[in-house]
N, C-alpha and C positions, 0 to 999 in steps of 0.2 A: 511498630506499625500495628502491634495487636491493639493497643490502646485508642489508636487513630479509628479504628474501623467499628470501635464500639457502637456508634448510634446507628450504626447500619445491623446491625445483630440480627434485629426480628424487623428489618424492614419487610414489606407484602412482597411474595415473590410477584412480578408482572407476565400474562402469557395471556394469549390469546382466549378468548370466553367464545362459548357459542350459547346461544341463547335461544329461547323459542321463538322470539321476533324475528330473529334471521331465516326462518322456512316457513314464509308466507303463504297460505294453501295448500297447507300439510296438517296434521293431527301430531300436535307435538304440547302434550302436558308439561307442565313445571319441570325442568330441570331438579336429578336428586343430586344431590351434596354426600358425596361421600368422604372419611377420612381411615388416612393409612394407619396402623397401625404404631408401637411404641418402634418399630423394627424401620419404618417408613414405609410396608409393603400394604397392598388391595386386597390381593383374592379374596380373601372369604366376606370383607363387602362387599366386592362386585357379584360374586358368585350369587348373593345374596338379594342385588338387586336387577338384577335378570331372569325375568319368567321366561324359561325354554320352551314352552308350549307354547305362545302369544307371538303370532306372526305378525313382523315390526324390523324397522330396522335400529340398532342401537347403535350408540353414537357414545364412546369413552375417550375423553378426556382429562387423561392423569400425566401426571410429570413424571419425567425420565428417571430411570433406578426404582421405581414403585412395584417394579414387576408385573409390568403387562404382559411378557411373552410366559412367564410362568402360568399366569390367570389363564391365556387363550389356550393352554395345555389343558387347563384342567378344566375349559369349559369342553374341549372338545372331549376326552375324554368322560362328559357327566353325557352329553351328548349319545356317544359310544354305548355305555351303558344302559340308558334308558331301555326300557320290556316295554313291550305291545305295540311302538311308533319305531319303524327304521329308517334312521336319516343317515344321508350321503353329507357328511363335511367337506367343503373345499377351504384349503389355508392360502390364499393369496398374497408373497408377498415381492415386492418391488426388487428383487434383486433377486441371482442366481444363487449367491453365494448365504443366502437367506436358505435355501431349499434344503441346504444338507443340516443346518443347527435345527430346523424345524422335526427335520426326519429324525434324529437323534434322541430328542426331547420327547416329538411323542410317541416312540419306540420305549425312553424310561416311563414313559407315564404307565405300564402298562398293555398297552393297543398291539397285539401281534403284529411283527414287521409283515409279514403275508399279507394284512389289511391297512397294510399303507400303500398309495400310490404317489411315485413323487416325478415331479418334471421330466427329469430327464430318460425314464421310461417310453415318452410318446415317441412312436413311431421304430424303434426298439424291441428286436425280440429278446425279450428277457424272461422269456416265461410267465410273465406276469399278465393276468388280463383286467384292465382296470375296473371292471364292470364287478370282481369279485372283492374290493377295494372302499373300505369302509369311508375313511380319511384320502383325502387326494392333497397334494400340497405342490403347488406349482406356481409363475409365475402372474400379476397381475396383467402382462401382454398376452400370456395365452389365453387366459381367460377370456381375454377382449377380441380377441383374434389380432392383436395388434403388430405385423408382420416386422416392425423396424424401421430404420430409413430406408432398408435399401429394396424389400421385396414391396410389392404392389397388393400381393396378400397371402397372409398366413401359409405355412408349408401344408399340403392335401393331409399331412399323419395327423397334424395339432385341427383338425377341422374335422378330421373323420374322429377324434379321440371325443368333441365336445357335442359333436352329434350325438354319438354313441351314448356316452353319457347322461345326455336329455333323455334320449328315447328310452333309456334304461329305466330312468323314475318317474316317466310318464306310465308306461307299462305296469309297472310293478309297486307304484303309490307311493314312491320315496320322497321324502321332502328333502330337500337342499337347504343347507347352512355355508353362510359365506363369510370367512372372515377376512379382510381384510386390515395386514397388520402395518404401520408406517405407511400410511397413508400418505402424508407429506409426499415421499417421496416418490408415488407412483402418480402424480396429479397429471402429468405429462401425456400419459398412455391415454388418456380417457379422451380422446380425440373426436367429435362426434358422429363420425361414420362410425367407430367401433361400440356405440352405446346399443347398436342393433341385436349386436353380436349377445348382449345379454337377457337381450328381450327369449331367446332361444330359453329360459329357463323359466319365463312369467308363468307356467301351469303348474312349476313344482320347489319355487323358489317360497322357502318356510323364512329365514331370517336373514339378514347382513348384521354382521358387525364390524365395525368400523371404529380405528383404536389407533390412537399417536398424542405424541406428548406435544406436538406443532403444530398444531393445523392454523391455515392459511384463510384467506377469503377466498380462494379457488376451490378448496377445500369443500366450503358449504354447498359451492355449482354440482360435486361430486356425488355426497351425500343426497341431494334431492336427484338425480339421474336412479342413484341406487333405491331409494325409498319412494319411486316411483314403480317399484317393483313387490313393494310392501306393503299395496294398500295405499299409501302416504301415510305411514304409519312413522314413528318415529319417535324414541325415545333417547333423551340426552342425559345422560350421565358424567358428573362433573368431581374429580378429587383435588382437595385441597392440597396446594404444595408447599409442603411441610421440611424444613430441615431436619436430619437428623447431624448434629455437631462430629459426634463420636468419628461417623463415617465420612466426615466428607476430610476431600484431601486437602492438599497445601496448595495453592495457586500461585506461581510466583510465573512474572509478565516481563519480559525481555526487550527491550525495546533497540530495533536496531534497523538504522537510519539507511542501508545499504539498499543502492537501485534496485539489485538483484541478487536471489538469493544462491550461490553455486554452493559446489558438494565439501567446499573447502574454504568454505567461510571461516573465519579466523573466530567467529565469536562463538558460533554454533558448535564449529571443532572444542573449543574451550569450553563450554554448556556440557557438553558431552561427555567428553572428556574426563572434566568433574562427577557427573555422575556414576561413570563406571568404578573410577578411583574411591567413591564412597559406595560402592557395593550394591548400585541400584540396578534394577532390571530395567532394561532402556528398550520401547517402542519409538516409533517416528512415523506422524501423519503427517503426511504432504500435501499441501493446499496444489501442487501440481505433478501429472506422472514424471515430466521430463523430471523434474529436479532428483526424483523418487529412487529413479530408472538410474540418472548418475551417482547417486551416493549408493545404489548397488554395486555397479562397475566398476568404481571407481577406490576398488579394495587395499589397493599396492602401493597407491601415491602416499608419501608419508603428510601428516598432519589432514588430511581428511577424513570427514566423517565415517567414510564406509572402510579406510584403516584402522580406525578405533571400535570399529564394531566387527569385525572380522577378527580381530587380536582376542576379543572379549567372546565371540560366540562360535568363531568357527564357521559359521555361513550366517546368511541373511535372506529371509523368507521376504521376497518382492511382492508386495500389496498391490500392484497396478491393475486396471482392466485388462481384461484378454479378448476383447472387444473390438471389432473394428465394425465402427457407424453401424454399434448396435446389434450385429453379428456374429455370432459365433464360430470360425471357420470349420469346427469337425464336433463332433456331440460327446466329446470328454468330458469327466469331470472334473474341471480345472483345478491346478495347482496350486495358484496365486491367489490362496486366498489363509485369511487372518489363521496363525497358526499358534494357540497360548503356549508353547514348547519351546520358539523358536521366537529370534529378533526380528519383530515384524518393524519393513519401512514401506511404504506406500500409500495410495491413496483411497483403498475401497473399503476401508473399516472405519467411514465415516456415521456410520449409524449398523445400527442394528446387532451388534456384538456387544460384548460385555466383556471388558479385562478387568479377572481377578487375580491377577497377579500379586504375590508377598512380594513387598519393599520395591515395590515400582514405580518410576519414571514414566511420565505419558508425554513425548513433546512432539509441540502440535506445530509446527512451520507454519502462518501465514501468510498470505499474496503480499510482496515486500513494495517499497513505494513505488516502483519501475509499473507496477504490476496497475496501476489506476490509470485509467485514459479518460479523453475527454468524452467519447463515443461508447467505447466498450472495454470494460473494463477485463484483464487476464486473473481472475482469482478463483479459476479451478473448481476443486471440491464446492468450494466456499461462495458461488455465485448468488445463491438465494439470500444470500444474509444470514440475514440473524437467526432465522429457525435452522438455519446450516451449523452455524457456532455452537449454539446452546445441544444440538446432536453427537457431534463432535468431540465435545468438552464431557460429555454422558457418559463417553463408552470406559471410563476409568469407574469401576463398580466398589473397590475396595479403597481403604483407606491411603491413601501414596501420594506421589507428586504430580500435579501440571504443571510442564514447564512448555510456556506460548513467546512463542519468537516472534514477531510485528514490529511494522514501524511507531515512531509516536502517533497520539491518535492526533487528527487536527482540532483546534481550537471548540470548545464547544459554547455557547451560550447559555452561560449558568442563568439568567435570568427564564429560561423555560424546562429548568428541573423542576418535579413537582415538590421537592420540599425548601425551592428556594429563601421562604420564608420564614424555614428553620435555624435557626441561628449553628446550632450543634454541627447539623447533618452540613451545610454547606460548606462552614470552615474547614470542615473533614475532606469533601469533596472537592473543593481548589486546592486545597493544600496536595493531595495526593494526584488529581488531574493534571498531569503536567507538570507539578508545582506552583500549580495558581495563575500558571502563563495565561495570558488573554490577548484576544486581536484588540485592535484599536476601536476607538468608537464609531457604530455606525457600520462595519465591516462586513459585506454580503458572501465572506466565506465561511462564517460560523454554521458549528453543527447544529441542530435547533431536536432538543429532547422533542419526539411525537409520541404521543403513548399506543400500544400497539392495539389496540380497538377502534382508534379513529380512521383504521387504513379504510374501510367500508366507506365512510362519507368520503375521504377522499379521493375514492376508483372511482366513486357514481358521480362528483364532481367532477372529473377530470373528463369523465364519461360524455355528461350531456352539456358542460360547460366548452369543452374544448375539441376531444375525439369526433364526436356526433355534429356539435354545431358547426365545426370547419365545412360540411357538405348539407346541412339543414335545406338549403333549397332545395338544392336537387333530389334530396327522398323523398321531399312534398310533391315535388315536380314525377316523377315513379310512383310514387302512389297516386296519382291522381291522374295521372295520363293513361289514354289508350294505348299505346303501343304497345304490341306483343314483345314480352321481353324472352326472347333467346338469343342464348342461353339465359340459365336464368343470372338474374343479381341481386342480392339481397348481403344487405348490408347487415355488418357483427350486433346480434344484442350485446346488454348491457353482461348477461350471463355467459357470452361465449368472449366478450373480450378479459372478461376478469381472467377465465381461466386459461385462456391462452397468450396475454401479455402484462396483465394486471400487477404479478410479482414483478415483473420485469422493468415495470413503469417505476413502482417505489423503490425498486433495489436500486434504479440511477438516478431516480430525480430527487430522492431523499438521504442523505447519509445516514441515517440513524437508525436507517433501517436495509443498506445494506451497501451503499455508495463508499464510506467511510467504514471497513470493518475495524481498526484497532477505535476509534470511539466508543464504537459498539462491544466489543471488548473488556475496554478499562471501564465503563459506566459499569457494569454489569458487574466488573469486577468490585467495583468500592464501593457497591450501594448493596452486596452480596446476594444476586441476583441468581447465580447457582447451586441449584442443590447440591450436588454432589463433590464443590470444590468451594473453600474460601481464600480471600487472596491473603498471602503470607510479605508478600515483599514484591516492589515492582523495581527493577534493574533499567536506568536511564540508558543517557548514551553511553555508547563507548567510549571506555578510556584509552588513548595513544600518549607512549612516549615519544618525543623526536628530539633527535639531538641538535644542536645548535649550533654545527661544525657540519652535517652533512641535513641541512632544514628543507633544502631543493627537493629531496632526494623523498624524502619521510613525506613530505607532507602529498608528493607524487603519487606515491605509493597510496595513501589515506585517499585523494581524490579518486584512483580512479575506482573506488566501491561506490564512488556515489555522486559521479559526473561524467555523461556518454557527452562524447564528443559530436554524435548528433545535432545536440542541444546548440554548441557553437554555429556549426556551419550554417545551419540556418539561422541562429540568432543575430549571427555579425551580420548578416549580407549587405542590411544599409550600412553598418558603421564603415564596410568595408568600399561603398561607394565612396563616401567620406574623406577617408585617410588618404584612397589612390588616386583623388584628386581628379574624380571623374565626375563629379556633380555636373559639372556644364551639361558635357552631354547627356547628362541621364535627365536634367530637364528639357533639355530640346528635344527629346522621344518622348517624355511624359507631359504633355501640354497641359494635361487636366490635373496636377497638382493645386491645392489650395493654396492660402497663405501661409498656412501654420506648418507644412510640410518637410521645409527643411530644421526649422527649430525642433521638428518631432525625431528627424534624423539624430541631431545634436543630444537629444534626448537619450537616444539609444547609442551612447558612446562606452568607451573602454571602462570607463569608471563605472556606470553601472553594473556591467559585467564583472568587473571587480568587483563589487559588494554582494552581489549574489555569490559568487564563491566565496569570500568571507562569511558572510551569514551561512552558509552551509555548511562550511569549517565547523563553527561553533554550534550549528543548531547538531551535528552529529557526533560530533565527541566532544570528551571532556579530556585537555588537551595538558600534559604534563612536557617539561621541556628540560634537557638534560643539559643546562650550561657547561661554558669549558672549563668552569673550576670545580668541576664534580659536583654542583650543587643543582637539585632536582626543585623545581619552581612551578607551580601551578596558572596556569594563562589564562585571565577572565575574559570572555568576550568585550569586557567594557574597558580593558587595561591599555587597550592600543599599544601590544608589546612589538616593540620596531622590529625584532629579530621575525616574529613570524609575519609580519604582516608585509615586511618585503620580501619574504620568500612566497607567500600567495604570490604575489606580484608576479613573481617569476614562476611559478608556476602559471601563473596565467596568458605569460609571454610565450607559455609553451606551447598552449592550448592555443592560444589567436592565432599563433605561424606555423605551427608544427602541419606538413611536412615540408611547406614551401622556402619560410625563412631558418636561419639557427637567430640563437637569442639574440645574438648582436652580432657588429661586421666582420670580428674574426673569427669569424664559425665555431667560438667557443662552445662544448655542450651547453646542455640543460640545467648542468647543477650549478650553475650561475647562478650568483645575485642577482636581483634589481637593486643597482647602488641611488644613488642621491646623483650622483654624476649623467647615468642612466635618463633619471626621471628628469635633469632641469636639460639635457638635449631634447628629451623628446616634445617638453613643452613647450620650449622655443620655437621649435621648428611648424609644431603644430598654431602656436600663437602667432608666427608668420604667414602662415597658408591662411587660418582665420582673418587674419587682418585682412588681407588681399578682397577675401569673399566681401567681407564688410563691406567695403571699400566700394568695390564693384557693386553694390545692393543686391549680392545674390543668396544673401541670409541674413538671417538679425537672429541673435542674441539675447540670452537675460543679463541684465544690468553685472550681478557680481561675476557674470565669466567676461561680461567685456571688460569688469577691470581687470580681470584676472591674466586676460591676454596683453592690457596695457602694462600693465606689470612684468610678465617676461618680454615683450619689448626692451621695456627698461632695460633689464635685466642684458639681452644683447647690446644695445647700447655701449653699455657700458663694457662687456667682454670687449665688442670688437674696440672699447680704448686700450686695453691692454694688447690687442692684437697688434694696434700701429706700435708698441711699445715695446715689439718682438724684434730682437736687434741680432745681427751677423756679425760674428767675431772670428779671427782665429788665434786660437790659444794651445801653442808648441803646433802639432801638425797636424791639428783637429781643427773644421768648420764647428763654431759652435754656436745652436743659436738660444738666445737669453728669454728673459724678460727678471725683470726684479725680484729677488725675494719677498720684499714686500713694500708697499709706498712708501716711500721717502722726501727728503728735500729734490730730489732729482726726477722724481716721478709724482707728480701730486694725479692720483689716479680720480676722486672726484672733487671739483673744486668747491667753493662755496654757494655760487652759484645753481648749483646741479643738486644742493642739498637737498631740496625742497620734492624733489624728481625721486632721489634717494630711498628719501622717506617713505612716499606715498608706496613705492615697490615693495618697500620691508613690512608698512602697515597692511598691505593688501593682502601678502603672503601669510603673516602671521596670524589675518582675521578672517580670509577666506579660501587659503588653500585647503583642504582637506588632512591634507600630509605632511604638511609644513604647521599646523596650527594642533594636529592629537602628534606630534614628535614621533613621526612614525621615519621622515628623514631626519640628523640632526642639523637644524639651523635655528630654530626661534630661541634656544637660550642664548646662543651668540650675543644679541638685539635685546632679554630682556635680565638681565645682570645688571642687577642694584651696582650704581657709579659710574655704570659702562658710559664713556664718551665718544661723542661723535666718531674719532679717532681710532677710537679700541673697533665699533661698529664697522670703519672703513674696511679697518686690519681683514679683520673677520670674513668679510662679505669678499675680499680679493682672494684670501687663501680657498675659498670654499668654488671660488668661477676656476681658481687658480687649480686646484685639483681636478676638478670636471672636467676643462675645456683644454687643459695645457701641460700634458701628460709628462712626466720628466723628474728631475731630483734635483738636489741642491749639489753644485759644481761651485769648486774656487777658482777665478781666473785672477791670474796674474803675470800679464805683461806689463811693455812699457806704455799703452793707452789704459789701461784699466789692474785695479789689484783689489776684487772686493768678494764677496759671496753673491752669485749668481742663481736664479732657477732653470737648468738648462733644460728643453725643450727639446721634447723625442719624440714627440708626439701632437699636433695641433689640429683640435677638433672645428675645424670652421661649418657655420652654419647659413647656409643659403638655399634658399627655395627648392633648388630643384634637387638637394638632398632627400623629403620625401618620397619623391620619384625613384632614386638609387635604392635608397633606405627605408622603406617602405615600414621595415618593421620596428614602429614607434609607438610606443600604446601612448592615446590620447587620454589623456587623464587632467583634462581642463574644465572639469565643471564645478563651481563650487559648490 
């Protein structure tokens, strides 16, 4: 794979650009271009291109691992330092768990801890008074007064601590410096009742900086709220993102197909598993707490994940929030947070920490297929997308491993990569996408590459094109009318819906930028789109063995990771009116049906549902089969191997009845087959109730299912001639009842006449059953064997009704009326109408 990924080497990293164009009515000179050093790190360019006397807001934009939290150390501390100007620093950043690596750092830079004030001091007697308090480091809600969901407003300590504050370097001529670190992820706070709350500093506010490796288009709404404080000053500062090879890690991409991800996943246990056995130091981010929460607890169950890391570390430091709707029940300072000592698994070390761990594992769980909905999607940490992933994927600093669990990505449209026109790059990129898999042509599920700078035109399109014009009257009709409007109404600008639904719009209505994360993902991955990690190796489906002797059983077990029974009960419902031969009535209640309504029923029959769990069989593993002569045999999805694909069957017999029918009438379990004997009862039976419908004009058909049911007609037909040819004997002091071994002078089972009838059933079967035509039951070599004669054909086609319908073994009789070899009869399947009615559980599998 090293060799595949060559012409992606020095592809341009892609991320969002901010430009002077985007702060229209501000003072924003030419963007500077800075670069990292041979190390990949900033400081001493940034340092250097920041005038600390020059009140402005700056605006840094560098990529993750460049060392932006070391630069803000040691601006604050140049800060600190300065003679003759005393400025008050605040460090703002997005999370609690931020406050204490803050306090730490710039405690080494230097800064007496006495002249630090941090968070969780407000309202706290700790001796401390903040007013003596050089550096202040708190969160971006305090700052804003932003109480949470659940208060109405800020607690009285954090209101009387920012007053205080004001009034301190209003008095005493102190300027304020504000920085703001991970921006991204503070975009939410900025609510616009809390933009007031800043205005409290407009007499002594000296700078903002403003510093993240993602920013957004909500991002820019932020930036000019702040540099509306600055003058409208503003200067943008931009660093090249640069690879460093040496440092970055191995990226290897796991791909696995399961609805849902539990704590004892068989692949993930194995992923792990492997890692410890190779002596690797193993973290775990959880795209969700639940999942997070159980592979903590979940220590004792053997072959789970939180067993295999409790053997290895002895405890497990739980990364979860301690949070409830944004609250923090008592003013601790919490436990649960990222711990480099200890096996961290959870979910709040998605930014802003840095693991430097020797010979480390990073693996990153995310939202598994269950986790994508039509409405709202469950993907956790991971909700924003893509500037979520590329945060995420950051916090591995040293050289080691990603190891990312996801499902496959879906289908993407190669024809809107921007180097489709490369010959190199593209064959590199199907070949490893998937392995070159593609939708059909024309297919309105494909992901569609957007480049991340067109998201602007497209908010402000979606804005005034769609958002805005749905009510265009009526705000012409509001603006222009008299009436006193109270309350007031005023409809979102273009700037207040960006930032409060704008991300929101592209992360559902676009895959590529956050609907579909493993696209997002594997692109990223094969065009080498991360700094700090290259992709080493991508791990498809899973591989299952199943044995061939117990197939019911394995292939059971393999479903239910990645087929909820939900999906049924609502999918059958029609097919289910269908089978129980309730159609009459359900159209005398529904009047307003169309014409095409019942053929759309017929549409939604057993067979479809069969091939959907076939194609999921194969779309999620890679299927090994252990026959019963000890030979292990690899199953291609295009093989049509009879053995698994009538175990689907019956797996799926289980799924259509489970819990009301068992698979058949002798309440036989589950680990049943679906035999050939199976499937031609239940077409009969279903090919009689069709006929019926026909009949009566209460459905129509497509042309090759109605041969397909004239054909099992036939087919009865002719059983029920062997039925009149079920003869009463008794033989010593047994009732016994017969029918032939097989046609004879004495029983000519079809005449010549009937050849013609014959024929047309064996051609039908062979050309348009599905199951009879890929040999997934055996009967078409019977019929096409070089020499075979009409004769050998008859043989054939009696032994095969002769097993299905006519249960029993071969008996000798010999008395004084008869001395010959008989097939005695224990069993006799008869098939009449209102058998569906008894027998309800018949999978229709009549479409060709």
């Amino acid at each position: 794979m090293e060799e595949l990924i060559t012409p992606f080497n020095d592809y341009p990293i892609e991320f969002k650009e901010l430009n002077p164009e985007d702060f229209e009515s501000f003072n924003v000179p030419d963007k500077i271009i800075i670069e990292p050093n041979t190390d990949g790190y900033i400081n001493e360019v940034l340092q250097n291109a920041i005038e600390l006397s020059t009140k402005n807001t700056v605006v840094v934009n560098a990529g993750v691992g460049q060392g932006k939290t070391y630069s803000i150390i040691q601006l604050v501390k140049k800060y600190y330092d300065l003679e003759g100007e005393e400025y008050v620093i605040f460090i703002a950043s997005p999370y609690m768990s931020l406050v204490q690596q803050y306090y730490n750092k710039t405690i080494d830079s230097g800064i007496p801890e006495n002249k630090i004030y941090r968070y969780e001091n407000i309202g706290v007697d700790r001796d401390i008074n903040p007013i003596d308090s050089r550096v202040h480091i708190l969160t971006v809600n305090a700052l804003l007064g932003n109480p949470g969901e659940d208060a109405l407003i800020n607690s009285q300590a954090k209101r009387d601590y920012i007053n205080a504050m004001v009034k301190y370097c209003e008095d005493n001529n102190k300027k304020a410096v504000f920085i703001y670190d991970e921006i991204h992820d503070a975009i939410h706070n900025f609510k616009e009742e809390y933009i007031f709350t800043l205005w409290k500093w407009r007499n002594v506010i000296h700078k903002n900086l403003i510093i993240s490796a993602t920013f957004n288009e909500a991002s820019k709404i932020v930036i000019q709220y702040l540099a509306n404080l600055t003058d409208k000053k503003i200067q943008l500062i931009e660093s090249k993102r640069i690879r460093v090879p040496e440092n970055q890690s191995d990226l290897y991409l796991h791909y696995n197909n399961n609805l849902r991800y539990y704590h004892n996943d068989e692949s993930i246990v194995n992923l792990v598993e492997s890692l410890i056995a190779e002596g690797k130091d193993v973290d775990i981010l959880s795209y969700s707490k639940n999942l997070a929460d159980n592979i903590c607890k979940n220590t004792t169950e053997e072959n789970s994940i939180g067993n295999i890391l409790i053997k290895k570390y002895g405890e497990i430091q739980n990364c979860t929030t301690g949070l409830d709707n944004n609250q923090r029940p008592n003013r601790e300072i919490p436990t649960n947070r990222y711990d480099s000592s200890k096996c961290n698994v959870g979910t709040n070390f998605k930014t802003g920490i840095s693991i430097e761990k020797e010979n480390h594992a990073f693996v990153i769980i995310m939202p598994p297929k269950g986790a994508k909905s039509l409405f709202k999607n469950g993907y956790g940490i991971f909700t924003d997308g893509i500037n979520a992933i590329i945060q995420a994927f950051a916090r591995q600093r040293k050289k080691g491993e990603i190891h990312v669990i996801l499902p496959s990505p879906d289908i993407i449209d190669y024809s809107t990569v921007p180097f489709f026109s490369e010959e190199d790059k593209i064959k590199v990129f199907r070949q490893l996408y998937t392995n070159g898999k593609e939708a059909s042509e024309g297919s309105e599920n494909l992901v569609k590459y957007i480049p991340i700078n067109n998201q602007k035109n497209i908010l402000e399109d979606y804005y005034n094109d769609v958002y805005r014009k749905n009510v265009e009257d009526e705000l012409e009709f509001f603006n222009t009318s008299e009436i006193l409007h109270t309350p007031e109404i005023r409809f979102p600008s273009l700037e207040r819906f960006i930032i409060t639904s704008g991300e929101k719009y592209l992360v559902n209505k676009y895959p590529f930028f956050g609907g579909d994360l493993s696209s997002i993902v594997t692109y990223y991955a094969i065009t080498n789109q991360f700094i700090n990690c290259r992709l080493v190796k991508i791990h498809g489906k899973s591989g299952i063995t199943v044995n061939q002797e117990t197939l019911v059983e394995d292939l059971t077990r393999s479903y239910s990771n990645i087929i909820e029974s939900d999906y049924y009960q609502n999918a059958l419902y029609y097919t289910d009116l269908f089978v129980n031969n309730d159609l009459n009535n359900f159209w005398r209640q529904e009047e307003n049906r169309d014409e095409n309504y019942f053929s759309n029923i017929l549409d939604n029959t057993d067979r479809e549902f069969y091939m959907y769990l076939r194609n999921a069989l194969f779309e999620h593993f890679n299927i090994n089969m252990l026959r019963t002569n000890g030979q292990i045999i690899t199953v291609e999805s295009t093989s049509n191997n009879k053995y698994i694909e009538q175990a689907i069957l019956a797996v799926y017999h289980n799924y259509r009845y489970s819990p009301y029918y068992s698979i058949n009438t002798n309440g036989d379990s589950f680990a049943q087959p679906y035999t050939r004997a199976d499937y031609f009862r239940a077409n009969i039976l279903h090919a009689i109730n069709l006929s019926n419908k026909i009949q009566e004009g209460l459905i129509g058909v497509e042309d090759s299912t109605e041969e397909l049911i004239d054909a099992y007609m036939s087919m009865k037909y002719f059983i029920s001639k062997i039925t009149v040819s079920n003869t009463t004997i008794r033989s010593g002091s047994r009732i016994v009842n017969y029918i032939p071994v097989s046609p004879d002078a004495d029983f000519i089972f079809i005449t010549e006449d009937e050849y013609p009838r014959f024929n047309r059933m064996i051609d039908t079967l062979l050309a348009k059953d599905y199951f009879i035509k890929n040999n997934i039951f055996d009967f078409k070599l019977g019929f096409t064997r070089q020499n075979s004669s009409m004769s050998d054909k008859i043989k054939y086609f009696y032994n095969v009704i002769k097993e299905a319908f006519f249960k029993g073994n071969r008996y000798r009789i010999n008395n004084e009326e008869i001395n010959k070899n008989v097939h005695k009869v224990t069993e006799e399947f008869f098939i009449e109408d209102h058998q569906l009615i008894e027998y309800p559980n018949f999978l229709n599998l009549l479409n060709s």
